[in-house]
C-alpha positions as CSV (number, residue, x, y, z in Angstrom):
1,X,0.0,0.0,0.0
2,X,3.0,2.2,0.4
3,X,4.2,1.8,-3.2
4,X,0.5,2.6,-4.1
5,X,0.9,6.3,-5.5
6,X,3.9,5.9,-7.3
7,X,2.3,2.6,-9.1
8,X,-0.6,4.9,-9.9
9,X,1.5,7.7,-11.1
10,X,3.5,5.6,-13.4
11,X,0.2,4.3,-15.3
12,X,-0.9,7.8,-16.1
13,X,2.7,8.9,-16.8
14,X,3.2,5.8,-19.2
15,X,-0.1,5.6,-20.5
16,X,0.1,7.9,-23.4
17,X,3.3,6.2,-24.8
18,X,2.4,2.1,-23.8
19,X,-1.1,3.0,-25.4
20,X,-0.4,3.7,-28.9
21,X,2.8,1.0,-28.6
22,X,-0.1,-2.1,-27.9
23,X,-2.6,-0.6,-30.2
24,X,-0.2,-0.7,-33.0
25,X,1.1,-4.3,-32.2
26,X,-2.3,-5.2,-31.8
27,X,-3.0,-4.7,-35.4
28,X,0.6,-5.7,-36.9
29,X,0.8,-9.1,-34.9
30,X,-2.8,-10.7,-35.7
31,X,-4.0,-13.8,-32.8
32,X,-2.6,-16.9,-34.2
33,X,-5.8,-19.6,-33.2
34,X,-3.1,-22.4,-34.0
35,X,-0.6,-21.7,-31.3
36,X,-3.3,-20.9,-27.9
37,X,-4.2,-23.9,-25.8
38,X,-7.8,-24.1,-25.7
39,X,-8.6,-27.4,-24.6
40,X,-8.6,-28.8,-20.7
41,X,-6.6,-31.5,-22.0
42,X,-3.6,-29.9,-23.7
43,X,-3.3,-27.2,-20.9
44,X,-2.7,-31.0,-18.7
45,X,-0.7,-32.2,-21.0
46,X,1.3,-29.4,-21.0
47,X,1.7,-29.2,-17.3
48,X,2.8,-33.0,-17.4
49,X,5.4,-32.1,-20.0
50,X,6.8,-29.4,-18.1
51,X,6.8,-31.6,-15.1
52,X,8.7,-34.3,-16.5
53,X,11.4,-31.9,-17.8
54,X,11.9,-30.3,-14.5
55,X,12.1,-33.5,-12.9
56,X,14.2,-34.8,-15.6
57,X,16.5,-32.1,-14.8
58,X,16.6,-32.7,-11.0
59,X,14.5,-29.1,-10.7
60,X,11.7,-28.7,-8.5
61,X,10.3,-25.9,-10.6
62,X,8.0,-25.4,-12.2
63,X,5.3,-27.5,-10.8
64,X,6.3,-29.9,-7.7
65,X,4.2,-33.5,-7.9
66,X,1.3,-32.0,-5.6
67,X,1.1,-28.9,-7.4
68,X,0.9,-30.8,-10.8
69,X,-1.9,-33.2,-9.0
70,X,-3.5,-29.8,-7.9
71,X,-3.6,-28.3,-11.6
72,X,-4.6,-31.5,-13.2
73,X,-8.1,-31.6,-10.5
74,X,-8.8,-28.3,-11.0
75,X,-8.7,-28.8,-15.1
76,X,-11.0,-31.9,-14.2
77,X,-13.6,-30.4,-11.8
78,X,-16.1,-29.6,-15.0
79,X,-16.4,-33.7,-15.6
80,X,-16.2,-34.5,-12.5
81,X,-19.8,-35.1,-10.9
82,X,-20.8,-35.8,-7.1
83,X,-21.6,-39.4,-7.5
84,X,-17.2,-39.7,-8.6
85,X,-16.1,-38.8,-5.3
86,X,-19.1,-39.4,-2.9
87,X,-18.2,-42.4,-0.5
88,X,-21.3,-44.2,0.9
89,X,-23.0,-43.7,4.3
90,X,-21.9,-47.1,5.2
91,X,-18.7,-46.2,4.4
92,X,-18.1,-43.7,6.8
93,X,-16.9,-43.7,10.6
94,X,-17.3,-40.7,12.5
95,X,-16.7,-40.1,16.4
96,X,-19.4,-38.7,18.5
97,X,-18.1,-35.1,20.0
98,X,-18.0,-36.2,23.6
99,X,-15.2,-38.7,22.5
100,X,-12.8,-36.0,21.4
């Protein structure tokens, strides 16, 4: 919160020469559709690729095992419905408060 009015300061400053900079790569580099990854399961495979090469490596970075695990559920959630992780009432053991 300190740095807060300089930040501020610099985006008005540096707005009138960033803004015609973006507009005009805007127009002279066009979206290439081919090279974006759209799909759930590229952006997975992607993150297991760059896994494997960090591990391959002996680097931690840039995803560790859980945080790989943790990307890969999250890209899953949308097919993932209740009845997949639900465990049965039969299932479960629970303790009663009082034996805490």
């Amino acid at each position: 919160s300190v740095f807060t009015p300089i930040v501020i300061f610099a985006l008005y400053a540096l707005y009138p020469l960033a803004y015609p900079i973006a507009t005009c790569l805007d127009h002279l580099i066009p979206e290439d559709e081919n090279n974006r990854y759209t799909s759930r399961q590229d952006l997975r495979a992607l993150v297991d690729v760059q896994r494997d090469d960090a591990h391959r490596i002996g680097l931690t970075e840039p995803f560790c095992e859980d945080e790989a695990d943790l990307i890969r559920g999250a890209m899953s959630l949308s097919t993932t419905s209740v009845a997949d992780v639900m465990v049965p009432a039969e299932k479960i053991f629970a303790l009663h408060a009082s034996d805490t």
